[in-house]
N, C-alpha and C positions, 0 to 999 in steps of 0.2 A: 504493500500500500504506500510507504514512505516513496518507495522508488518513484510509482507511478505519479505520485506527485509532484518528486524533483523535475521528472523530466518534463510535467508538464508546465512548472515552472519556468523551467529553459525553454519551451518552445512561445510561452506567453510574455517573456521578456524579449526574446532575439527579436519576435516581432516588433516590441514595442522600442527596442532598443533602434529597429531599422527606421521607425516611423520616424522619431528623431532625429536623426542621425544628420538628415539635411540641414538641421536648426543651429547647426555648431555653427559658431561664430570666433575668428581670433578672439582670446580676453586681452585684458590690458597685460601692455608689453610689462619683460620683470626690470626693473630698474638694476644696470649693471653695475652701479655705483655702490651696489650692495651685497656683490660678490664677494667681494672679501672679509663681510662681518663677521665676525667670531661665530663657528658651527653653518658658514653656508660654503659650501664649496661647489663649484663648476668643473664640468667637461664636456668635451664635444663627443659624440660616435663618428664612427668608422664615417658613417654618409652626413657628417655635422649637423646631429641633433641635439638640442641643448641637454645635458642632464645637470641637475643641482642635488647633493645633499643637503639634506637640511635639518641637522643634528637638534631632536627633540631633550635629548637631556643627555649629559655626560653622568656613566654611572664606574663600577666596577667591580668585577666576579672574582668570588671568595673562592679560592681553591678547597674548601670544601662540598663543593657545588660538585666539582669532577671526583669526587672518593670515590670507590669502589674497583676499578678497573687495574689501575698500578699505582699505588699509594707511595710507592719508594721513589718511585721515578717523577709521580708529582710533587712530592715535596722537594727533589732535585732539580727541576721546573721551575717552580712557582715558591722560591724560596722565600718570599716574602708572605705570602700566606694570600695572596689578591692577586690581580692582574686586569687591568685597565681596559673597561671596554665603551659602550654607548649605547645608546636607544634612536636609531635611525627612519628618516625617513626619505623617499626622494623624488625626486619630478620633473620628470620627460616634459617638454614644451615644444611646442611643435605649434602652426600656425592655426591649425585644427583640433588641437588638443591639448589637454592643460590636465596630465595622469600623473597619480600619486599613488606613490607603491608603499604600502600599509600607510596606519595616519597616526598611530604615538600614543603616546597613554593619553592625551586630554588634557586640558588646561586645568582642571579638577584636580589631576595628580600630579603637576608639576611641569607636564609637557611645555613647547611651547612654539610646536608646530605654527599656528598661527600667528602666533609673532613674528615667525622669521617670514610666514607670507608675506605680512602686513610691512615688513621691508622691502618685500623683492616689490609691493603694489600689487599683489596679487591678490584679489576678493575672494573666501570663500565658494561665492557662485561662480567662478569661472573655471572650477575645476568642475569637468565631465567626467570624471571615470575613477578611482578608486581600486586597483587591483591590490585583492588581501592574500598576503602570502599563507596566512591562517588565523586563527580567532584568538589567540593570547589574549588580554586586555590590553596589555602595553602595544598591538599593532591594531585593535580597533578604539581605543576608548576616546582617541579626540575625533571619532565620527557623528558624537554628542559631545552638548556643554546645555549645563543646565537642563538636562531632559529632551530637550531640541536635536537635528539632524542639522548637523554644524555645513554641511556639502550639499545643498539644495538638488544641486541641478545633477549629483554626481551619477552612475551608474555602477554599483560595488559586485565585481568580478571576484568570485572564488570557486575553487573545485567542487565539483560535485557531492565527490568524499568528503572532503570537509564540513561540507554543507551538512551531510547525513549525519557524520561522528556527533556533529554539534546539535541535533535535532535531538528532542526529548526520547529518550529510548535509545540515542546513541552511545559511544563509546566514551566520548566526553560531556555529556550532559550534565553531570557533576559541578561541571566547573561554565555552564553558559549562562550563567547572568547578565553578564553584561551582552552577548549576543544576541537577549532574547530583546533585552533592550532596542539594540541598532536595529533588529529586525523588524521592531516593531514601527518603528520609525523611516525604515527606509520598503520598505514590504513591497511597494511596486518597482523597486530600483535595482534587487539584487539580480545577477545573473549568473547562475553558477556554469561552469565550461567544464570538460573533460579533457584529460589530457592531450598537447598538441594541436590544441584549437589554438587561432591567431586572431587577436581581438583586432578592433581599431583600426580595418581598413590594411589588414596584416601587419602592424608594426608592432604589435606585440604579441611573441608566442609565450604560451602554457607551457610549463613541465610539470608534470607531479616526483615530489621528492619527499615520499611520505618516512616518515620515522622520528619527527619529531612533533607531529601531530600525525594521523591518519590521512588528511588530506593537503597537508602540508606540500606547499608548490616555491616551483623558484621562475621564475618572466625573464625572457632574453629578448632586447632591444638592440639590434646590430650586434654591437662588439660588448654590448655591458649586458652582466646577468645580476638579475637581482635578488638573492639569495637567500632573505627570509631569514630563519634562524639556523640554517647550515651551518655557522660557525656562533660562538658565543663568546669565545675567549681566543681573540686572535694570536695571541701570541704562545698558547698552548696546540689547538686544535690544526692551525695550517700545519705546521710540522708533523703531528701527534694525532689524526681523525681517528684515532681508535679511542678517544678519552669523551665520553660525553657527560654531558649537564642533565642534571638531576631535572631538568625541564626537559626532557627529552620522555615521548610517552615510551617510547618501542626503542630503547638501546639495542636492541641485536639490527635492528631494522635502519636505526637512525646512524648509525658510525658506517654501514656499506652504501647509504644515497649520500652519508658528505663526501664521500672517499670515490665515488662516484662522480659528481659534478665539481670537485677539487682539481679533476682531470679532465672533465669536461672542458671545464673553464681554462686550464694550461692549454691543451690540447688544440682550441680554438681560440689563444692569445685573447681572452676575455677581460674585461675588467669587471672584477667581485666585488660585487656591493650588496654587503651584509648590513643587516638591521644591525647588527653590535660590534662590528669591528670599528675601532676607534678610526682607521685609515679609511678614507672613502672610499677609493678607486680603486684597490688592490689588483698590482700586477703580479701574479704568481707567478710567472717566469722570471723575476727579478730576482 
């Protein structure tokens, strides 16, 4: 019964998603004068499309977070007992589209996603699309403020699995509070995809890279992939993808999809952009 609902889901957004689709309008340009604020950082892709990080909050992960797997070897690691990471978000600009890969924990919790908009001259309403790597709270919770749908105009893209795990009776339902919230609020916006589907006119393709949620995905925009919580502790895990975080639902499942798109991403000279790597761009062949 769930299924049949997802997909009728999918079939009652892609329409509604196409009826729109004509209505996009350039938003206001982002003010480049503000590229180089503390937490916004710039690149171009391969075919010069703008991307910006734009660091929701600077945090960082306690090496008791990765116990369990090789404890000797982390404490050789991470001799300080932490290791410096972030809460990320980021956004593709384009003259048709104005897309935000997850949206932060929320002004509520310290985020401050919106702020760094509200530098670049970027209005809430101007962003169309919303692609959720997966339902954490830290990568949906500034999709509200104050009870409200903070992205009017957006359309929020996630997996199908995800979508289900997070569904009442799913694998994560435990933990969908806050989902039930957004959902509530965005109900005619979501569209869930299936692996390999290419959003936007093709410029943005789907991966499922399930293991740290069930439906946990990573988006490739030319040359940059956006990676979700593939990595949490960069300066452990790019060397080390055998060590995962105690955020991780399915450890057997979650260290072979990082160790997977780790090489992905060399493999096709990608640049990695992880929700928590303190480095925006990460060239892994460096």
């Amino acid at each position: 019964m769930r299924k049949n609902f997802i997909f009728a889901l999918i079939a009652i957004t892609l329409a509604a998603f196409a009826a729109c689709k004509s209505k996009h309008q350039p938003s206001t340009p982002i003010d480049s004068s503000q590229i180089n604020a503390e937490g916004i950082d710039e690149v171009y892709t391969s075919s010069g499309i703008r991307v910006l990080r734009l660091q929701d909050k600077a945090s960082e992960m306690s090496a008791d977070l990765f116990k369990g797997y090789n404890d000797t070897l982390l404490a050789a690691l991470l001799p300080d007992g932490a290791t410096p990471s972030s809460i990320n978000t980021f956004l593709v600009s384009t003259l048709d589209h104005k897309i935000l890969f997850d949206a932060g924990l929320g002004t509520e919790r310290g985020g401050n996603l919106l702020a760094k908009l509200a530098q670049l001259n970027i209005r809430p309403e101007d962003i169309d699309a919303v692609c959720l790597t997966h339902l954490h709270t830290d990568h949906i919770g500034g999709l509200l403020k104050d009870g409200q749908p903070v992205f009017p105009n957006a359309t929020l893209f996630l997996s199908v699995e995800e979508f289900e795990a997070w569904s009442d009776g799913g694998v994560m339902a435990s933990q969908n509070e806050v989902w039930k919230q957004v959902l509530a609020n965005y109900a005619n916006s979501i569209q869930p995809f299936t692996d390999g589907t290419k959003l936007l006119d093709g410029l943005v393709e789907c991966l499922l890279a399930p293991g740290h949620t069930p439906g946990h995905s990573v988006y490739r925009v030319d040359n940059c992939l956006f990676a979700g919580d593939l990595i949490h502790a960069q300066d452990l895990q790019i060397k080390n993808p055998q060590f995962c975080a105690s955020f991780d639902n399915d450890p057997d499942l979650a260290a072979p999809t990082r160790v997977k798109f780790l090489n992905f991403a060399r493999e096709n000279a990608l640049l990695f952009c992880d929700a928590h790597c303190y480095t925006p761009f990460l060239k892994l062949n460096d």
